[in-house]
C-alpha positions, 0 to 999 in steps of 0.5 A: 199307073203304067205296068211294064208288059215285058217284065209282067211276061217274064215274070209268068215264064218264070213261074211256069218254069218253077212250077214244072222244075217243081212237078219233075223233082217231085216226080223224081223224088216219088219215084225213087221212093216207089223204087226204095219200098219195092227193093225192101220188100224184096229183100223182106222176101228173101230173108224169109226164104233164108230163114226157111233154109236154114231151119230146114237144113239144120232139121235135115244135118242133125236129128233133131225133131223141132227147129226154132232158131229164135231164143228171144223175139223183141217187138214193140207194142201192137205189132206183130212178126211172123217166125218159123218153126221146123218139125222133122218126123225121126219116128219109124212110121207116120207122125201125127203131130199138133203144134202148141204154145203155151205161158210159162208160168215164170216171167211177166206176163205180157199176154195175160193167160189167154194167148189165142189171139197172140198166137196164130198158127195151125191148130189141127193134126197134121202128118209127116211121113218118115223123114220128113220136115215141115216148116210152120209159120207162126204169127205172133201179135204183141198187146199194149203190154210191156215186159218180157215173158217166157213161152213154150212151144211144143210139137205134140205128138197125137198119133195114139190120139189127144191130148197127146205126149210131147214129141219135142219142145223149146222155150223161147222169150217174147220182149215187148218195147214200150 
């Protein structure tokens, strides 16, 4: 048997070209979805800056004392989304304030009556002077649980000490998808 030298040789150069034009393209294509990811996350970024703005412009335009843009928050199950609560102090002196969210006792509950691990957010005291706004983060994590249920979160204010009287309150719905 006689082998042919010359087409054995272009059969290897060929082969190395399709290997490199392969490694380029994945190098390429790698690159583009590093690049897609780090513009999402900038852009996860800014909307929450926005997000932030706009409740403290909306504390700061009117008197109201809590900011919660949302009435409903949808979710799927076992995930979690941070929202935004603002809290201005319209009081003559200092307010010290703790924040709460409890279940209400309509609609289905989704969390059961224990929401400690759904809800994490500051528990202490905290202090306002007059005039003041504050913007709180409040991370919210869905259990295996589908329905929608009805929350209430409440900015208590402790200055005379606990349990407190409701400084300002809304109610909002949790949607958890299956």
């Amino acid at each position: 048997m006689k082998f042919n030298k010359r087409a054995s040789l272009e059969l290897s150069i060929q082969s190395i070209v399709i290997v490199v034009i392969a490694f380029v393209v994945l190098g390429l294509g790698l690159g583009f979805v590093r690049n897609q990811f780090k513009q999402i996350g900038d852009t996860a970024g800014t909307v929450q800056e926005q997000i932030r703005q706009q409740i403290l412009d909306d504390l700061r335009t009117g008197d109201k004392k809590l900011s919660f843009p949302a009435t409903e928050i949808t979710m799927p199950k076992k995930d979690s989304t941070t929202i935004a609560i603002g809290v201005k102090n319209v009081k003559q002196g200092t307010l010290k304030y703790k924040v709460v969210v409890e279940v209400e006792e309509r609609g289905t509950p989704i969390f059961g009556n224990d929401i400690t691990d759904n809800f994490l957010y500051t528990a202490e005291a905290e202090e306002l002077q007059p005039t003041d706004t504050r913007v709180i983060p409040i991370r919210v994590t869905s259990d295996t649980t589908a329905g929608t249920g009805l929350f209430k979160i409440a900015v208590m204010d402790v200055t005379d000490g606990e349990p407190g009287t409701i400084y300002d309150s809304k109610n909002f719905f949790i949607t958890v998808t299956g």
